[in-house]
N, C-alpha and C positions, 0 to 999 in steps of 0.2 A: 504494500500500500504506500502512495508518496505521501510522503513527510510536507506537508504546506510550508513550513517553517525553514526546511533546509534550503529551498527555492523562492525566497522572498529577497528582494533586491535590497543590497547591503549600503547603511545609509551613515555616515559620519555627521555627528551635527556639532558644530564649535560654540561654545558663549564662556563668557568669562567676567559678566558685570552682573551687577543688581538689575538693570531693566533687561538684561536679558534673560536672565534666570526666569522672569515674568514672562515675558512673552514664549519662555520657551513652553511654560505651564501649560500654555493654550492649548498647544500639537503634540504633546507630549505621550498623552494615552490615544491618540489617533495612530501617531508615528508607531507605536509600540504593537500596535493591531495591526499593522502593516509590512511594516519595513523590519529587516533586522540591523537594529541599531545601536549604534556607539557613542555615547557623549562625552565630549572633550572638554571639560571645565581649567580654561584656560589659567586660572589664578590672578587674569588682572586686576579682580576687585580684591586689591592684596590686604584687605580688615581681614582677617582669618574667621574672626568670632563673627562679622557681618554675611560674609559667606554661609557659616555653616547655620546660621539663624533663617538665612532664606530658601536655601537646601534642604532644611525640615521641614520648614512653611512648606513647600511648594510638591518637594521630591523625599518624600521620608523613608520607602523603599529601595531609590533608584541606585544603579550604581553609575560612578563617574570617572572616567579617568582622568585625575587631575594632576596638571602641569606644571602647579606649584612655580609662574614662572613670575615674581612676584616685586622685578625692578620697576622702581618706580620714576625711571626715566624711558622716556617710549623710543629714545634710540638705543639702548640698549635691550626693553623689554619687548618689541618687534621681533628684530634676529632671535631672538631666544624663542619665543613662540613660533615663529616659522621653523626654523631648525626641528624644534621635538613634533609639529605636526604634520611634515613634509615625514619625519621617520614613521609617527603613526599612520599616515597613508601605505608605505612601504610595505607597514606590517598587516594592515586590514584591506587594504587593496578593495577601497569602496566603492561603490556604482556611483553613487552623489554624494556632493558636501554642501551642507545645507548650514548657514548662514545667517544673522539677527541684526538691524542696525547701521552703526558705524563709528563701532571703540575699534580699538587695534586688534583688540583680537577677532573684527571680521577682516578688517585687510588680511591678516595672518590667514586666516581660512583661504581668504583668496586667491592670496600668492601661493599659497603651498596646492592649490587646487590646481590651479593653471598650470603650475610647474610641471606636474605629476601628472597630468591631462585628465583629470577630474570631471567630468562636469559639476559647475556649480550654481546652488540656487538662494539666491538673497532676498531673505523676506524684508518686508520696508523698504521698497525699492524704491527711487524715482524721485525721492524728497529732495530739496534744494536748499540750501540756507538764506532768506531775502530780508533787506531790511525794512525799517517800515513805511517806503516809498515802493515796497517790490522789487529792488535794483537785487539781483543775484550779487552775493560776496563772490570774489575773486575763489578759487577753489582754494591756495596756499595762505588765504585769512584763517583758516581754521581746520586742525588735523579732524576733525569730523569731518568737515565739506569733502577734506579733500580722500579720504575712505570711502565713502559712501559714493561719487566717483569713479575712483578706480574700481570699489566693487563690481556697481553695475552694468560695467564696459567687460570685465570679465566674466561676469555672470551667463549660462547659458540660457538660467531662467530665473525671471522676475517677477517677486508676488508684491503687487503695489495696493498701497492703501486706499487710494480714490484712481478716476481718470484722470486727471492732473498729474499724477506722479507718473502713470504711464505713459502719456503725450511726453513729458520730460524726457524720459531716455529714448523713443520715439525720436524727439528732436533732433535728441544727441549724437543719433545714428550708432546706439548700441547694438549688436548683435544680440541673436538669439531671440527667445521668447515674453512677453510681460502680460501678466495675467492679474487683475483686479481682482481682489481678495475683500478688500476693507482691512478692518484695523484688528490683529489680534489683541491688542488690549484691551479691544471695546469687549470682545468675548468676556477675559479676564474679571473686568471690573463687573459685567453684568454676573458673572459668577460668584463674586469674592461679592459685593452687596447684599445678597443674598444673605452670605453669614458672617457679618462684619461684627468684630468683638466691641465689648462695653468700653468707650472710654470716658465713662463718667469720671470716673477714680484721677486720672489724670489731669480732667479740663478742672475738677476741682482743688486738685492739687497745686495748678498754674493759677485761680483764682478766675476761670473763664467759665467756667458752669452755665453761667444766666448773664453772659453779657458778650458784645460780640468780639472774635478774635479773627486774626488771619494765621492763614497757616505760610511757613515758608520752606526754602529748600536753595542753599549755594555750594554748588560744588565745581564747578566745570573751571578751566585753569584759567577763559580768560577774566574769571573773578578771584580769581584767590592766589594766582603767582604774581600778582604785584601789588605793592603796600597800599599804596593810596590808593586803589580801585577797592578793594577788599575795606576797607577802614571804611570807604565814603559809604557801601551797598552796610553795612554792620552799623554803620551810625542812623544812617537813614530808616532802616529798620527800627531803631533803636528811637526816632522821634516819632514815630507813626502815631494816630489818633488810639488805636486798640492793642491791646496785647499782639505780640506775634510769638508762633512759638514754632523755634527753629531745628527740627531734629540736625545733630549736628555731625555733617559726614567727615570721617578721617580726616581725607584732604584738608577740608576747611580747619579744622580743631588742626592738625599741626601746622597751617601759616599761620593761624592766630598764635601760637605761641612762636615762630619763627620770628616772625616782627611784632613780637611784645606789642600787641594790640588789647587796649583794655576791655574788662570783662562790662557787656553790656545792664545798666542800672534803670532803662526808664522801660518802654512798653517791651524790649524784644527780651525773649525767654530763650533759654540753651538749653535743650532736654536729648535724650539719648536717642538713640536710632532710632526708629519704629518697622516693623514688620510692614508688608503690604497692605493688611489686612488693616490695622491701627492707622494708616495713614490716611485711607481710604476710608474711614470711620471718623475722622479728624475731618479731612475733606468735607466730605457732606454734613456738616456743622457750620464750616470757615466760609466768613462774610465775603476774603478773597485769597487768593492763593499767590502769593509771590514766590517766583524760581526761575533758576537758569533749567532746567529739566523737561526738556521736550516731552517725555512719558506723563510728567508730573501737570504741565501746561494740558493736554488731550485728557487725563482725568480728571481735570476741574470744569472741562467741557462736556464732558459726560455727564459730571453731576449737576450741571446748570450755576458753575462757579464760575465768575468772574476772573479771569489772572492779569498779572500784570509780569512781563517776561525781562528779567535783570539782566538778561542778555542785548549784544548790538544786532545781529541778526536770529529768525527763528527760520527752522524748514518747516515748519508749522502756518507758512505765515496766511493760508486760509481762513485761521482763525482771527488773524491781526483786522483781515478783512471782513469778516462778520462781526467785526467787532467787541468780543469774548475775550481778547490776548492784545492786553494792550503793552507794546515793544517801547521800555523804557533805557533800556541798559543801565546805567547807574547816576544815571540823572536824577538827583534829589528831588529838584517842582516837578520833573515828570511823574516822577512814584508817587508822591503825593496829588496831583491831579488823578491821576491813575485810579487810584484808592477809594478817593473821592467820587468817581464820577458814576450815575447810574448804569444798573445791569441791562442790555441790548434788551428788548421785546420779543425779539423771537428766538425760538433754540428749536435745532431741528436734531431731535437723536439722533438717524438714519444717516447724519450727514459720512461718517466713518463705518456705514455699514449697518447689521441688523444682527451680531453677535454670533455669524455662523464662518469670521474667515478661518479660523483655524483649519475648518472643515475642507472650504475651497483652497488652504496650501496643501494639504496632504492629497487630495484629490488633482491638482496640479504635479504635484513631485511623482506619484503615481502614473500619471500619463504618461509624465516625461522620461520616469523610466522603461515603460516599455515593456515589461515582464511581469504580464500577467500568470499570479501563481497558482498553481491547481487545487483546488477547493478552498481557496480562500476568496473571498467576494471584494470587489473595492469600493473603498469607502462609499459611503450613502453619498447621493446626490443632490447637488444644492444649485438652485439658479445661479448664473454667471456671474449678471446686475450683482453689485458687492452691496444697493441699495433695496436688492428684490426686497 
């Protein structure tokens, strides 16, 4: 009798951050009903304890093969990541290498894909970084832009969030395929809402229970590798009208102390990580959502939050244009305008989809492989439209 399993198309999937670890949740028991799969937990989200906190959350059975590759300079931690996952191709000789984003550890996915002649598929394709006129940043403003980039040009297939991202590579004259999905985190978050933990005990321990706070989040470098950007977004925070309350990521907590930056006294709060789950519990409370975090910017849009984005450009910037994301950088009157101004009239859920892309990447990655396997059925069928 054949074995279904022994003849199921061998699948490498790479992530090595916090927002990927989430998005990887979406596909995770899809892929695993499918595909015979391997996961490369690259180490660049080098908090060790932040890692294995969202590795429970998310994956408490799975296993990982982790890369441990944990410099925290990206020209050094790049070649280290390419190197060990160019060997793990070697060893698992995959059909696809499947993809999240644009930290280092998807270029790493990429170049080691390409090298090895892989085909590979990058979920979140197509996004651009624009500022808040819509002018495209140059790609070399910023190691995201320019990842996210090189991926999609190397990518053989593309699962893009809206039609927008796929006109974009389209444009670009990418090779290969691009297939609208919608947003796996909309999946995600309409999943995690569902059973979002109590964080009474918290808001009243921050003294927010019954009055309104914002929630925040700075982590990305071009806030926090230089003093006086970091200091102004921390002070500015820190005059706001309501409490904010900043779970505080690695990065940011060691430049605060690199540049002896004082500890904030008036509305901003410094509280510890938070799980997905607590954040997103936090979220749908917060009057508004300040952050550099594209993930974090798309689930304040889900919940019908207002954000204000501490960054100079967003690839989000759809939202800039519905008005929901308003693109401040670190402009003090603008945050404060920002904060200040009323929440848009209309909110359209659908806009990132109807919480089934997960569905339509594995039903993509499926076609694209090509090896239909004996008595295993393929994934259930879901309209194209990422808005059906």
């Amino acid at each position: 009798m054949t074995n279904p399993r022994a003849n199921r198309p061998k699948l490498l999937t790479v992530i090595g951050t916090r927002p990927q670890y989430i998005k990887y949740a979406a596909v995770a028991t899809h892929l695993a009903a499918h595909f015979d799969e391997t996961v490369i937990d690259t180490g660049q989200h080098y908090d060790a304890a932040l890692s294995r906190q969202f590795i429970q959350e998310f994956f408490p059975t799975a296993a990982f093969r982790t890369l441990s590759v944990a410099a925290r300079d990206a020209r050094t931690r790049l070649p280290a990541m390419l190197a060990r996952i160019d060997a793990l191709i070697d060893e698992l000789r995959p059909d696809l290498v499947l993809c999240f984003g644009d930290t280092d550890s998807t270029l790493a996915a990429g170049l080691a894909a390409a090298r090895c002649g892989i085909p590979l598929c990058h979920v979140e394709a197509g996004e651009r970084s624009r500022t808040a006129d819509g002018t495209r940043i140059p790609a070399r403003a910023a190691p995201e832009e320019s990842n996210r980039i090189i991926v999609d040009h190397l990518a053989a297939l593309r699962c893009c969030t809206t039609d927008e991202a796929a006109r974009t590579c389209d444009a670009e004259g990418c090779l290969g395929r691009s297939v609208v999905t919608g947003d796996i985190t909309y999946d995600i978050f309409l999943a995690q809402r569902r059973h979002m933990p109590d964080v009474l005990s918290l808001l009243r321990a921050q003294g927010c229970e019954r009055s309104p706070f914002f929630l925040a989040s700075v982590h990305r470098a071009v806030n926090t590798d230089e003093r006086t950007r970091l200091a102004t977004i921390l002070d500015t925070l820190d005059d706001l009208p309501h409490p904010v309350l900043l779970p505080l990521h690695p990065r940011t907590e060691r430049r605060m102390r690199e540049f002896d930056l004082p500890r904030p006294t008036r509305a901003l709060r410094l509280i510890a990580p938070l799980s997905h789950g607590e954040t997103l519990a936090l979220l749908a409370r917060a009057a508004r959502v300040l952050t550099d975090s594209g993930g974090l910017t798309r689930e304040a849009y889900f919940s019908a939050v207002p954000s204000v984005c501490l960054d100079d450009a967003t690839a989000w910037h759809l939202l800039v244009r519905n008005g929901w994301c308003a693109l401040t950088g670190c402009d003090r009157e603008a945050i404060h305008r920002a904060v200040a101004a009323p929440a848009p009239d209309r909110h359209d859920p659908t806009l990132f989809g109807d919480g089934r892309a997960a569905l339509r990447v594995v039903n993509a990655l499926w076609e694209f492989s090509a090896r239909p396997t004996p008595g295993l059925p393929p994934p259930a069928t879901v309209p194209r439209d990422a808005s059906a």
